[in-house]
PDB file of N, CA, C, O and CB in Angstrom:
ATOM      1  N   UNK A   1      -7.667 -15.140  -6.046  1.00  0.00           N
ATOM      2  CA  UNK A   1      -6.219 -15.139  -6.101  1.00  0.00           C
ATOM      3  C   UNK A   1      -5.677 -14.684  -7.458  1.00  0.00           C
ATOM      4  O   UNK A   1      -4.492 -14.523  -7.748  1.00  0.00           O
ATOM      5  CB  UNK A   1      -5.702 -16.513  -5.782  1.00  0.00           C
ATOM      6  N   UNK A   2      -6.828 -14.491  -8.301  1.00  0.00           N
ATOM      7  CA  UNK A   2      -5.787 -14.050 -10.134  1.00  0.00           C
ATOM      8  C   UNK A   2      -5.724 -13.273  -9.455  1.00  0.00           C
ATOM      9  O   UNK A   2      -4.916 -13.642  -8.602  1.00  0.00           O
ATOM     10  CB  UNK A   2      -6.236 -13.740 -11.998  1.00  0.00           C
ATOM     11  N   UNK A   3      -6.206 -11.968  -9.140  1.00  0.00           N
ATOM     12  CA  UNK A   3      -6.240 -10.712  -9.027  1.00  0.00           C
ATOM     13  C   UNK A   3      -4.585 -10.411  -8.672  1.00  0.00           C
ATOM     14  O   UNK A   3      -3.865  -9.681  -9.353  1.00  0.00           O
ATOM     15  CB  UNK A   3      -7.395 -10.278  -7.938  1.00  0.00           C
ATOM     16  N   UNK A   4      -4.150 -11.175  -7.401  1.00  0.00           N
ATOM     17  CA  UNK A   4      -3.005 -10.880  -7.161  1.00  0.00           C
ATOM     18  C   UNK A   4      -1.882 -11.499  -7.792  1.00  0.00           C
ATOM     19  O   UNK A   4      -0.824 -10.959  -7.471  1.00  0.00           O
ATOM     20  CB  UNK A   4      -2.939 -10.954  -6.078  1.00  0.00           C
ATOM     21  N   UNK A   5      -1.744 -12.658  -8.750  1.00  0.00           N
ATOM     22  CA  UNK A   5      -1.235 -12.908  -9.149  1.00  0.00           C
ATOM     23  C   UNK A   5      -0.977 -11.975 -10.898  1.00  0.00           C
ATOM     24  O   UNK A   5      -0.207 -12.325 -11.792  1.00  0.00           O
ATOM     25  CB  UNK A   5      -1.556 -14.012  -8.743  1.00  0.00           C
ATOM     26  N   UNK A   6      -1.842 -10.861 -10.892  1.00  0.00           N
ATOM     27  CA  UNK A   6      -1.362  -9.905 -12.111  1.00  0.00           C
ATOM     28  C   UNK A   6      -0.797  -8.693 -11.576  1.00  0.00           C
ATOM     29  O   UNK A   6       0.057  -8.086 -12.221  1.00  0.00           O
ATOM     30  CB  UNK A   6      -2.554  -9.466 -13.117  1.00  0.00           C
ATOM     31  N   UNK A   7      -1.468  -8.012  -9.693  1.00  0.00           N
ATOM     32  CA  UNK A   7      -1.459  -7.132  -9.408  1.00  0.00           C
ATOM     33  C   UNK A   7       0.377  -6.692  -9.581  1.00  0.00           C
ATOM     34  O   UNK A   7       1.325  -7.435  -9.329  1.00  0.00           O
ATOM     35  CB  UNK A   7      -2.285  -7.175  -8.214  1.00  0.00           C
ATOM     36  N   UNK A   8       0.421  -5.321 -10.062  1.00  0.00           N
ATOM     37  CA  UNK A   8       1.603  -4.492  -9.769  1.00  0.00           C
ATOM     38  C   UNK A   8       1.398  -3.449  -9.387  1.00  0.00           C
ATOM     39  O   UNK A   8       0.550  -2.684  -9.847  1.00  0.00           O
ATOM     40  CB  UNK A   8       2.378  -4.287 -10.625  1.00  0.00           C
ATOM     41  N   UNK A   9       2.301  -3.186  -8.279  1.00  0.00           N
ATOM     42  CA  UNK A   9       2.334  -2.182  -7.417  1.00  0.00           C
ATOM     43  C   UNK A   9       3.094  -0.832  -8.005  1.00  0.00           C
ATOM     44  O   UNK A   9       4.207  -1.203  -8.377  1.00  0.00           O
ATOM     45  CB  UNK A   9       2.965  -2.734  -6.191  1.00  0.00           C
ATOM     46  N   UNK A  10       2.967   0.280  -8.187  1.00  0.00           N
ATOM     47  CA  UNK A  10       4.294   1.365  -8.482  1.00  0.00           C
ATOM     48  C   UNK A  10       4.801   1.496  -6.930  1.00  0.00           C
ATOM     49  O   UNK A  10       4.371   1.285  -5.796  1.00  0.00           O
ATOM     50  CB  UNK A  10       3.769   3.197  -9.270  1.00  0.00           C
ATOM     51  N   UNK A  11       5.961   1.967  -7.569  1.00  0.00           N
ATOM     52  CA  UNK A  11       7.260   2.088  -5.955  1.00  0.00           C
ATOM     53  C   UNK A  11       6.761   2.663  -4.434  1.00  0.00           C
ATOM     54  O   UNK A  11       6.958   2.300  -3.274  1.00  0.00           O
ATOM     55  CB  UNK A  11       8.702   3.466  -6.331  1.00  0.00           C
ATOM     56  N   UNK A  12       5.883   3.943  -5.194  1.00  0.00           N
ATOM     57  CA  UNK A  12       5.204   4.306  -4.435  1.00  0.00           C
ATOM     58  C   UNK A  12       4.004   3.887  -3.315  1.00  0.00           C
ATOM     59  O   UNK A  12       3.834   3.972  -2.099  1.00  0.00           O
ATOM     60  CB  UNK A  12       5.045   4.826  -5.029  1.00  0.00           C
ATOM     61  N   UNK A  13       3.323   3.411  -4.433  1.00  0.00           N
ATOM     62  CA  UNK A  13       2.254   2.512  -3.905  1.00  0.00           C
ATOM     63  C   UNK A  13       3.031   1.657  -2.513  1.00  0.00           C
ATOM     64  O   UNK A  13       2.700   1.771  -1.333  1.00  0.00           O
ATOM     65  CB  UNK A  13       1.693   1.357  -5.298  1.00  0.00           C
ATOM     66  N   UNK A  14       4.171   0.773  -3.091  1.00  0.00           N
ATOM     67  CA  UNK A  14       4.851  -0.433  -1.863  1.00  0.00           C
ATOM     68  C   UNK A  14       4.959   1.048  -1.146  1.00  0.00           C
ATOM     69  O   UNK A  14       3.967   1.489  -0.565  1.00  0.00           O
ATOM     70  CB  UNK A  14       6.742  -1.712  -2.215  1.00  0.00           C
ATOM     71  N   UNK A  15       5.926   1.649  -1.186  1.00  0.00           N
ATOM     72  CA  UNK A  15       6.508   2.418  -0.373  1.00  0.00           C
ATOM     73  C   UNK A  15       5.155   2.817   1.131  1.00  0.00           C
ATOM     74  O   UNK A  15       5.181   2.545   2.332  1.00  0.00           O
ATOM     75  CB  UNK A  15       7.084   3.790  -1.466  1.00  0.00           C
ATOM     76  N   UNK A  16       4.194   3.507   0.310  1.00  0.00           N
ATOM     77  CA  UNK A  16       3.397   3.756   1.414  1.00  0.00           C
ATOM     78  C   UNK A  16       2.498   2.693   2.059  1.00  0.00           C
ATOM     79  O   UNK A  16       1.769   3.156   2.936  1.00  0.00           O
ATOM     80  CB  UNK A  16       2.653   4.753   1.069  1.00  0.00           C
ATOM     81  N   UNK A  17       2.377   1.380   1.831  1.00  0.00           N
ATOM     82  CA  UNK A  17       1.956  -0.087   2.111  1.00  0.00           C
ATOM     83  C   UNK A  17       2.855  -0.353   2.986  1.00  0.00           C
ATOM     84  O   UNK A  17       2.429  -0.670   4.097  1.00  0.00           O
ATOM     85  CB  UNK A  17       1.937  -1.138   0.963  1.00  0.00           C
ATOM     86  N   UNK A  18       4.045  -0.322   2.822  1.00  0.00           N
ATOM     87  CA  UNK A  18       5.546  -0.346   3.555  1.00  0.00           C
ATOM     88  C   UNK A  18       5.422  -0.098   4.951  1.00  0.00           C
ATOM     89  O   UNK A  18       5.680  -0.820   5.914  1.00  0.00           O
ATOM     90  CB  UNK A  18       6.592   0.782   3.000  1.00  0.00           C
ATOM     91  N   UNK A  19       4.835   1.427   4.854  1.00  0.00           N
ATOM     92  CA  UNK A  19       5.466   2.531   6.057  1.00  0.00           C
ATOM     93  C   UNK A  19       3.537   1.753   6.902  1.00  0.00           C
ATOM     94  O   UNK A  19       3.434   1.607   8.120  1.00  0.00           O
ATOM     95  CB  UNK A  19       5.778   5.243   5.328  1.00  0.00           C
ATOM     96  N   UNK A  20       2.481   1.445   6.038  1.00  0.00           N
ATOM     97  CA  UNK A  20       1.339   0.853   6.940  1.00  0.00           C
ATOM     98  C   UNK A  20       1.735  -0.470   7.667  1.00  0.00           C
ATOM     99  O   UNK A  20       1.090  -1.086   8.516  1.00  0.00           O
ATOM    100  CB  UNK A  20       0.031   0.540   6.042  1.00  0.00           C
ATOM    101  N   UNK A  21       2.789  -0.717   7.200  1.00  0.00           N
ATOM    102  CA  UNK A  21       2.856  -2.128   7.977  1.00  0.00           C
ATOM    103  C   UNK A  21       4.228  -2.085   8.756  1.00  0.00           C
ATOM    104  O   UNK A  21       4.865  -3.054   9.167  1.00  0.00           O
ATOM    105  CB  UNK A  21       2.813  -3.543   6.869  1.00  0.00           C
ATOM    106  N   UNK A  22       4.505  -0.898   8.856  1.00  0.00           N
ATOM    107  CA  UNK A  22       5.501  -0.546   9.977  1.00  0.00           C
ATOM    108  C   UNK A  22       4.637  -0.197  11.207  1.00  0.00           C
ATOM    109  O   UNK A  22       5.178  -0.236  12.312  1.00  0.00           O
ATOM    110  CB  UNK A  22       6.509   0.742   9.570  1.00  0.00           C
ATOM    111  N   UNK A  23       3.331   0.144  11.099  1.00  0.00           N
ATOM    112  CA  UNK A  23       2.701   0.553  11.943  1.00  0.00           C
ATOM    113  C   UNK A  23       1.931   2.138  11.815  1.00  0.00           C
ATOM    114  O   UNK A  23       0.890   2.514  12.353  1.00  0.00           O
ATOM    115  CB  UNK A  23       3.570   0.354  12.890  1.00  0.00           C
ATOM    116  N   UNK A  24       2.737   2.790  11.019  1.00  0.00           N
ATOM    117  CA  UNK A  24       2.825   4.663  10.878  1.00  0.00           C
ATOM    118  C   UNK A  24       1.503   5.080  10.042  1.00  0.00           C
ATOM    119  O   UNK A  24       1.342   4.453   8.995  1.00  0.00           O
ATOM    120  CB  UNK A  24       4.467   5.352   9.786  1.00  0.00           C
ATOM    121  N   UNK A  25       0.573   6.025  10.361  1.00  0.00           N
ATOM    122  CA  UNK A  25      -0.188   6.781   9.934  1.00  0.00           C
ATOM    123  C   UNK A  25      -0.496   7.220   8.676  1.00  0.00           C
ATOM    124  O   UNK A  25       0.574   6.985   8.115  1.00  0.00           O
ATOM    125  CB  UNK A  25      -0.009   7.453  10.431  1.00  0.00           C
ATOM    126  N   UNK A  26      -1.246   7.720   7.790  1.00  0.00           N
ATOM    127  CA  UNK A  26      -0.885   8.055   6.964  1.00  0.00           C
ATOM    128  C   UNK A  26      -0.046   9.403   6.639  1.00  0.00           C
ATOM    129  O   UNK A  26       0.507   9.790   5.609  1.00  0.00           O
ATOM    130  CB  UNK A  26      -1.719   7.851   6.550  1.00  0.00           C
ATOM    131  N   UNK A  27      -0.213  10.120   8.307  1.00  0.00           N
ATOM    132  CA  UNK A  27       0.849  11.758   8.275  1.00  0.00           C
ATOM    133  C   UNK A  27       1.965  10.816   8.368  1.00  0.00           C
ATOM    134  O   UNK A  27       2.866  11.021   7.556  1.00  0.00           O
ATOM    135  CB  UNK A  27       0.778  13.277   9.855  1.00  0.00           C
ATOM    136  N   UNK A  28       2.127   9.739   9.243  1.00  0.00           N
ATOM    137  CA  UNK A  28       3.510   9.966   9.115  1.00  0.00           C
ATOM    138  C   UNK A  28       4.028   9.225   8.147  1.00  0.00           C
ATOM    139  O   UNK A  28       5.005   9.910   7.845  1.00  0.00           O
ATOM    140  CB  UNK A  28       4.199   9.755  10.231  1.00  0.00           C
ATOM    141  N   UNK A  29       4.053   8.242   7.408  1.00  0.00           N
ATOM    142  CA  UNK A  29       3.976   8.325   6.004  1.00  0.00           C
ATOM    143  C   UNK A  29       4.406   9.041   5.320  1.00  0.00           C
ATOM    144  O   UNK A  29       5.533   9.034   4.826  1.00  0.00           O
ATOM    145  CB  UNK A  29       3.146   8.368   5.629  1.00  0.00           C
ATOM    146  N   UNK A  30       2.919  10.344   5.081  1.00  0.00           N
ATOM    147  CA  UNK A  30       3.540  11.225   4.212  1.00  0.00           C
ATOM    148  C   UNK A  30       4.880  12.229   5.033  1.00  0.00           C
ATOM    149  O   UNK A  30       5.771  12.432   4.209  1.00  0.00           O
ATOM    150  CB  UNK A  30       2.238  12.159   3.599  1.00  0.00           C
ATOM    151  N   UNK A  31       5.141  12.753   6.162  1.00  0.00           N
ATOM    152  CA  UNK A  31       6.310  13.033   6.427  1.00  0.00           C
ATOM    153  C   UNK A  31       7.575  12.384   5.932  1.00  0.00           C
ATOM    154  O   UNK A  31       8.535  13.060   5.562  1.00  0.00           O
ATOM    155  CB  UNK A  31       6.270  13.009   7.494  1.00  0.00           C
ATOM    156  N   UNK A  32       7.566  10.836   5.925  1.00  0.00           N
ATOM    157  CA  UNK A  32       8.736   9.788   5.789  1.00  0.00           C
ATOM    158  C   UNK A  32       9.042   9.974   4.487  1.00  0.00           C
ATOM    159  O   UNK A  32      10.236  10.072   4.202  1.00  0.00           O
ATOM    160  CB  UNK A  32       8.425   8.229   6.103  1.00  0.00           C
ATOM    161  N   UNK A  33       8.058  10.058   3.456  1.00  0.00           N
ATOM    162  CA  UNK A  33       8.151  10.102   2.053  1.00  0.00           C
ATOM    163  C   UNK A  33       8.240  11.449   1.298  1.00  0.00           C
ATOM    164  O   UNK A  33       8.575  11.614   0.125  1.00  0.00           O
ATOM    165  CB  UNK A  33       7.074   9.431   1.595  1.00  0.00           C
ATOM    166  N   UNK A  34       7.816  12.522   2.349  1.00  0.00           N
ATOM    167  CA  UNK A  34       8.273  13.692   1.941  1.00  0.00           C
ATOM    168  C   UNK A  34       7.147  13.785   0.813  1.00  0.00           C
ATOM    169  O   UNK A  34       7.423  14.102  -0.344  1.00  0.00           O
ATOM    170  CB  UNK A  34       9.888  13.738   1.527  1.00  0.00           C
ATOM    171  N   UNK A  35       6.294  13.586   1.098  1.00  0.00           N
ATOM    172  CA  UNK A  35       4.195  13.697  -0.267  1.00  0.00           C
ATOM    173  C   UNK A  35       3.244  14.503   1.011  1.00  0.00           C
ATOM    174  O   UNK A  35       3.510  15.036   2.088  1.00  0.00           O
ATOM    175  CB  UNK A  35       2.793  11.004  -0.810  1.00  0.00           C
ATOM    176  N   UNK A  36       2.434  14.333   0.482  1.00  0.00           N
ATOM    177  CA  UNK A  36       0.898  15.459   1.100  1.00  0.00           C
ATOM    178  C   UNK A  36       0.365  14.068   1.377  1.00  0.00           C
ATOM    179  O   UNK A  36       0.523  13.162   0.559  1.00  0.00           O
ATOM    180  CB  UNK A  36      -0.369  16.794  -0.292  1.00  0.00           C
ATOM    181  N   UNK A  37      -0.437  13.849   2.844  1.00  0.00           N
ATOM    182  CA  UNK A  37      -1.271  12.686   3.578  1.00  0.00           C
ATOM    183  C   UNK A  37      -2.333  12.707   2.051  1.00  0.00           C
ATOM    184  O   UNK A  37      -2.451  11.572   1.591  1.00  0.00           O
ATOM    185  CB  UNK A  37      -2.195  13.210   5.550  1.00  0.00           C
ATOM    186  N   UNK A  38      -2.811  13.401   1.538  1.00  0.00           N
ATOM    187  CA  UNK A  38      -4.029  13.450   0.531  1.00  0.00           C
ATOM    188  C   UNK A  38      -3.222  12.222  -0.544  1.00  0.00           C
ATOM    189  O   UNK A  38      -3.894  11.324  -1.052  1.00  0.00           O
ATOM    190  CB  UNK A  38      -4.406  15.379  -0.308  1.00  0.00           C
ATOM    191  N   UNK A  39      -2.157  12.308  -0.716  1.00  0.00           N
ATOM    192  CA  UNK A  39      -1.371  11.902  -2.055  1.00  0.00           C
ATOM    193  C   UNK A  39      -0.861   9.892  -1.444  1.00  0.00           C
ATOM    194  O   UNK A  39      -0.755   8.852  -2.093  1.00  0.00           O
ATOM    195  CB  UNK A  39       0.513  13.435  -2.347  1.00  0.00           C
ATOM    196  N   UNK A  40      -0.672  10.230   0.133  1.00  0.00           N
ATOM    197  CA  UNK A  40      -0.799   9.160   0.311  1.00  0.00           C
ATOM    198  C   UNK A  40      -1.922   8.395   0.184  1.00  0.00           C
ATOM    199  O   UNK A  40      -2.087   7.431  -0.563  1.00  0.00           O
ATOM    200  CB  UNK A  40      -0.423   9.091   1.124  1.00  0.00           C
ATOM    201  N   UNK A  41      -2.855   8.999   1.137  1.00  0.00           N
ATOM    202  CA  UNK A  41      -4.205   8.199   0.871  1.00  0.00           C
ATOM    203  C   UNK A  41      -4.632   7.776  -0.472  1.00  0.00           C
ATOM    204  O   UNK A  41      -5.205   6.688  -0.432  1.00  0.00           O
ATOM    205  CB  UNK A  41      -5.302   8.962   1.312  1.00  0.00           C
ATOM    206  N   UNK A  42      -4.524   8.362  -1.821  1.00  0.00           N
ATOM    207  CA  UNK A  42      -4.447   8.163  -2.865  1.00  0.00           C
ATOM    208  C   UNK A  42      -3.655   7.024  -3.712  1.00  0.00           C
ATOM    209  O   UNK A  42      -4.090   6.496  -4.736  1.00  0.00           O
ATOM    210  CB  UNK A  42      -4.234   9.110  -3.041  1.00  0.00           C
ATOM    211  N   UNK A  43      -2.101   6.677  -2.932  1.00  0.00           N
ATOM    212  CA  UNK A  43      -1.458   5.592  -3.283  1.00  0.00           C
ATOM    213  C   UNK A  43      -2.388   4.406  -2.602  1.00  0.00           C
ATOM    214  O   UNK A  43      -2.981   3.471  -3.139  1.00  0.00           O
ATOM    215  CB  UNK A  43       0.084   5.681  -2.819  1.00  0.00           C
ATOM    216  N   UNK A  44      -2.316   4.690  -1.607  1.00  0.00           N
ATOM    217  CA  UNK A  44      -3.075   3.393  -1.062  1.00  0.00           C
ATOM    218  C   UNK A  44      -4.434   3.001  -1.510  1.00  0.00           C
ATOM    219  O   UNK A  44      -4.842   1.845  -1.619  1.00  0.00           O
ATOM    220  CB  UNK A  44      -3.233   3.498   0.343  1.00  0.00           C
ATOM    221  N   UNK A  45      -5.174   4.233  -1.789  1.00  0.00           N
ATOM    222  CA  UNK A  45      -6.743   3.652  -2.246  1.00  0.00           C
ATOM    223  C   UNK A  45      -6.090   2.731  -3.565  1.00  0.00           C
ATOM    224  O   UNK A  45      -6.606   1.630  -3.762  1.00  0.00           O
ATOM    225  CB  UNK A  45      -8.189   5.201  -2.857  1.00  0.00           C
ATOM    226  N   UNK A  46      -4.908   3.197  -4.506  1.00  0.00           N
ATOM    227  CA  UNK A  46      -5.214   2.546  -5.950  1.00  0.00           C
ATOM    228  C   UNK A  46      -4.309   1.172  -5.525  1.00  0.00           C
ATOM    229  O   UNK A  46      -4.406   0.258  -6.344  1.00  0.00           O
ATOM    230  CB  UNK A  46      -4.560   3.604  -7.589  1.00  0.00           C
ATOM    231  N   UNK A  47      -3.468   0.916  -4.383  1.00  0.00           N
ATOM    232  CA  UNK A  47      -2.737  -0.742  -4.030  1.00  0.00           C
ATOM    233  C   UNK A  47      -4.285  -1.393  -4.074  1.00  0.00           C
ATOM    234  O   UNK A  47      -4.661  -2.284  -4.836  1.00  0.00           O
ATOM    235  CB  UNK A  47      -1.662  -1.032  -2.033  1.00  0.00           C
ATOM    236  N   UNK A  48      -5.221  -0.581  -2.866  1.00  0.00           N
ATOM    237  CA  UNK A  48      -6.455  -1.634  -2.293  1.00  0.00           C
ATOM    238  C   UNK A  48      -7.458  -1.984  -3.560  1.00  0.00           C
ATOM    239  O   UNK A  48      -8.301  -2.877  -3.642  1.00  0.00           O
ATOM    240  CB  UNK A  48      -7.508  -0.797  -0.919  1.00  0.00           C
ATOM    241  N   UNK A  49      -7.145  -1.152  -4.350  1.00  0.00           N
ATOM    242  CA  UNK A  49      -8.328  -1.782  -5.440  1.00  0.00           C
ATOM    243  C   UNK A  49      -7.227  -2.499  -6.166  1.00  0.00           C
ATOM    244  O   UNK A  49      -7.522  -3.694  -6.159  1.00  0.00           O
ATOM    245  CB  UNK A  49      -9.407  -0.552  -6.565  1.00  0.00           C
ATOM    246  N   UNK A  50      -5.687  -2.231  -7.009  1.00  0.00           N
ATOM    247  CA  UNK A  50      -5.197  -3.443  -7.558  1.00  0.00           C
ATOM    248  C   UNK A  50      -5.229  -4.697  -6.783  1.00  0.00           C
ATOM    249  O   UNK A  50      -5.602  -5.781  -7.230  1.00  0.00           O
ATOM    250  CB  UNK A  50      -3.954  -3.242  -7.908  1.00  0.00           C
ATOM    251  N   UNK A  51      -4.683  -4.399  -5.231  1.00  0.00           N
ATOM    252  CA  UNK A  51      -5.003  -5.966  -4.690  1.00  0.00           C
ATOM    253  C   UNK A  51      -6.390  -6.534  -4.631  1.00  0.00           C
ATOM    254  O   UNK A  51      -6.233  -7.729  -4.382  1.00  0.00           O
ATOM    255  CB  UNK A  51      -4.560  -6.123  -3.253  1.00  0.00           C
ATOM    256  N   UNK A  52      -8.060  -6.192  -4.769  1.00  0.00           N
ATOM    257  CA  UNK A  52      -8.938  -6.033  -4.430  1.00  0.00           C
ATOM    258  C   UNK A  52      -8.846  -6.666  -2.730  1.00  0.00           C
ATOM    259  O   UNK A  52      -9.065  -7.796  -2.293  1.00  0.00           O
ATOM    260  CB  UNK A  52      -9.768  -6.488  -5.471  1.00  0.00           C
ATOM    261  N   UNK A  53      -8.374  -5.238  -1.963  1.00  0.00           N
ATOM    262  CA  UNK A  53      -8.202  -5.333  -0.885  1.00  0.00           C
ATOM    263  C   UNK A  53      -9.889  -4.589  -0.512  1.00  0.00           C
ATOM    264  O   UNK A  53     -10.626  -4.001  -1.303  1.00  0.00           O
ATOM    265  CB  UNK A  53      -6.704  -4.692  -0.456  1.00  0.00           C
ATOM    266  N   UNK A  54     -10.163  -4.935   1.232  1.00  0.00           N
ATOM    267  CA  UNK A  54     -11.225  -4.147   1.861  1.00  0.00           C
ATOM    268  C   UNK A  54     -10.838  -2.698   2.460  1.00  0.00           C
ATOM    269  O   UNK A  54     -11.493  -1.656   2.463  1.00  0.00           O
ATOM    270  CB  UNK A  54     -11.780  -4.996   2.970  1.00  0.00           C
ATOM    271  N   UNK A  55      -9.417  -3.014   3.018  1.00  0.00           N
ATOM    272  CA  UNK A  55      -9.019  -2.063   4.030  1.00  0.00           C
ATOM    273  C   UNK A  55      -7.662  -1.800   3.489  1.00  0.00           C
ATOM    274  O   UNK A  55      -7.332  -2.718   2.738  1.00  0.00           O
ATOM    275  CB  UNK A  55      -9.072  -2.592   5.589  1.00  0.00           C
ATOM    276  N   UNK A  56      -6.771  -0.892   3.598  1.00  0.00           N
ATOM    277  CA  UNK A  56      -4.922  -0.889   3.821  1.00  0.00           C
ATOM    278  C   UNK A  56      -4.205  -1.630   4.383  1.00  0.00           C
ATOM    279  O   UNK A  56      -3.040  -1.763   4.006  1.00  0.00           O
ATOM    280  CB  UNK A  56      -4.356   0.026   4.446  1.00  0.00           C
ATOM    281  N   UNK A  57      -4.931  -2.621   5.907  1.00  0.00           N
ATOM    282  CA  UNK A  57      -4.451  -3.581   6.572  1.00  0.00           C
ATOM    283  C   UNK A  57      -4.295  -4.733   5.562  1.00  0.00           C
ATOM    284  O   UNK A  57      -3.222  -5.200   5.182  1.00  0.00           O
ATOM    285  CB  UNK A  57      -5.274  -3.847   7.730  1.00  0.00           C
ATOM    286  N   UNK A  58      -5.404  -5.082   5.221  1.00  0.00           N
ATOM    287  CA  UNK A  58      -6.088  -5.989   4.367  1.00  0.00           C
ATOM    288  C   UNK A  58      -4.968  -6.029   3.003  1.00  0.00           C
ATOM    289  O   UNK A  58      -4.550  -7.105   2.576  1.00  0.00           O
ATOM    290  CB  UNK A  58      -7.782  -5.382   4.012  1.00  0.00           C
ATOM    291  N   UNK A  59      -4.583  -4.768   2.432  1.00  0.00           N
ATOM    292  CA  UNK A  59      -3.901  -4.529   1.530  1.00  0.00           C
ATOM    293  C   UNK A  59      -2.303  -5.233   1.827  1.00  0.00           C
ATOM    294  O   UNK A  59      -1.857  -6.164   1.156  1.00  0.00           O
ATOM    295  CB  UNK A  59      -4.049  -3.055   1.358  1.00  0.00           C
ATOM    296  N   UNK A  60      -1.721  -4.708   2.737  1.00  0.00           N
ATOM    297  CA  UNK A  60      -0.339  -4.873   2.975  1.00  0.00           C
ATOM    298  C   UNK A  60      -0.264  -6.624   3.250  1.00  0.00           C
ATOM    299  O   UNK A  60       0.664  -7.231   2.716  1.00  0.00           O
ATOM    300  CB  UNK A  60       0.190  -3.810   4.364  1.00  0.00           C
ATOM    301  N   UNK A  61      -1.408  -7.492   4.209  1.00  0.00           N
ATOM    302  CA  UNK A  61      -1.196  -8.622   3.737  1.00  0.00           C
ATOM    303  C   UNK A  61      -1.320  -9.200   2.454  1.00  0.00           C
ATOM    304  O   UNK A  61      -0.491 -10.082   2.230  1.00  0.00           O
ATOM    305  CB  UNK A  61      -1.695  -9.144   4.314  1.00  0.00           C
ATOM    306  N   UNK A  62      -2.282  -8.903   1.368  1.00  0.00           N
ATOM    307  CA  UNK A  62      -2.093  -9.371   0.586  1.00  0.00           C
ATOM    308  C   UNK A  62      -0.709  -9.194  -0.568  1.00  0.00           C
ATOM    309  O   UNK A  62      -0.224  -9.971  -1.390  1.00  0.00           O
ATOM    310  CB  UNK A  62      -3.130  -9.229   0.369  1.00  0.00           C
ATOM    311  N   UNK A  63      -0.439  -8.043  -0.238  1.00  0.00           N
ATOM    312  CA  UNK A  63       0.958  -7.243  -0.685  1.00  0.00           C
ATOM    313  C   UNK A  63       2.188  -8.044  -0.146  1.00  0.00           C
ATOM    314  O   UNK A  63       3.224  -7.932  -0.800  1.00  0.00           O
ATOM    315  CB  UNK A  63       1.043  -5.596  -0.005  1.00  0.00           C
ATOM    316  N   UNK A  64       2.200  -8.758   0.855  1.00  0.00           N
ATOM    317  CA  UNK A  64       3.033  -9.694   1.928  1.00  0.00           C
ATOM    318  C   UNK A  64       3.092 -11.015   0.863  1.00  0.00           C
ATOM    319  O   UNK A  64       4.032 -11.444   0.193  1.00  0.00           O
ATOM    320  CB  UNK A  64       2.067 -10.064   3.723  1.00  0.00           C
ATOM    321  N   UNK A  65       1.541 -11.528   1.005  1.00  0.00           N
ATOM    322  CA  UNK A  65       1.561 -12.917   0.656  1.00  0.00           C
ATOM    323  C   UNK A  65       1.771 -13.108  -0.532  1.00  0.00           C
ATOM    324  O   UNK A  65       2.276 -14.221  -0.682  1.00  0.00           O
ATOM    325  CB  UNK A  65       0.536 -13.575   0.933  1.00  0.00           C
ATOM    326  N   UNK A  66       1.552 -12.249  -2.035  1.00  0.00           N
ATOM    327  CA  UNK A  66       1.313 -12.422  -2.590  1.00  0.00           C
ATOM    328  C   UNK A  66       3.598 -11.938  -3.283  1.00  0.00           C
ATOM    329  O   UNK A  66       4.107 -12.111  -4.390  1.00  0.00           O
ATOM    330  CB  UNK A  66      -0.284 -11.945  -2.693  1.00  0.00           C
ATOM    331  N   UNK A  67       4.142 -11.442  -2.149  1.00  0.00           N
ATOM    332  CA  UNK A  67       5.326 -11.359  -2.510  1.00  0.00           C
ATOM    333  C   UNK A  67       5.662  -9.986  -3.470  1.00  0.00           C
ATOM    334  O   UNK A  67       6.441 -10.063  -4.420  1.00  0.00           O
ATOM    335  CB  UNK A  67       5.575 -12.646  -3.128  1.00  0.00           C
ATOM    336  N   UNK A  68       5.047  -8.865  -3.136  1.00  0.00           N
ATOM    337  CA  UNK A  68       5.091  -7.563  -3.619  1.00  0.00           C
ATOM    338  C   UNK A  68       5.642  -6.808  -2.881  1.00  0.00           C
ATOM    339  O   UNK A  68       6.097  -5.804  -3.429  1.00  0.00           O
ATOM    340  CB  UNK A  68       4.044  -7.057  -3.893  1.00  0.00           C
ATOM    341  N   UNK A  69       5.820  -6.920  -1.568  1.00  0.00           N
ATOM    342  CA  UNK A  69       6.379  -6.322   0.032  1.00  0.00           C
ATOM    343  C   UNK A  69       6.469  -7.653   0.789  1.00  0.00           C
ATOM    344  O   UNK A  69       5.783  -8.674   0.828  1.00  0.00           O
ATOM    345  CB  UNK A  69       5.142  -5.101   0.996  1.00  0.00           C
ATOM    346  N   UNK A  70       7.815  -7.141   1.491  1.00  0.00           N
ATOM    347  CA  UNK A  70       9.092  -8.213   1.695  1.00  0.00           C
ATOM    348  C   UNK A  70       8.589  -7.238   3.528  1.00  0.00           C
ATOM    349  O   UNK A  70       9.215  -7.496   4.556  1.00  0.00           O
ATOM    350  CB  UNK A  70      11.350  -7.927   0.410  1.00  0.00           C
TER     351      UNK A  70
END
């Protein structure tokens, strides 16, 4: 639990954590945000290692619980 209690997210990072826990892809994602799927996948790999998440699923709850994404 330190881990998440230092983790910070950039806007981006929530943003595309956001659009995973809306349900949406990483194309559509990057469509919503107007970035390249490569650039998403990239926000999200660096949330899952600040949260030391396993997965993006994995990520957005801890991003939930930990009160980083509302």
């Amino acid at each position: 639990m330190e881990i998440l209690q230092r983790a910070t997210l950039t806007s981006r990072e929530a943003q595309c954590l956001a659009g995973i826990a809306e349900g949406l892809t990483n194309s559509d994602v990057a469509v919503k945000l107007q970035i390249s799927t490569p650039t998403v996948a990239l926000h999200l790999q660096n949330a899952k290692r600040k949260l030391g998440a396993a997965t993006r699923e994995h990520a957005v709850a801890l991003a939930i619980k930990s009160g980083l994404l509302s």
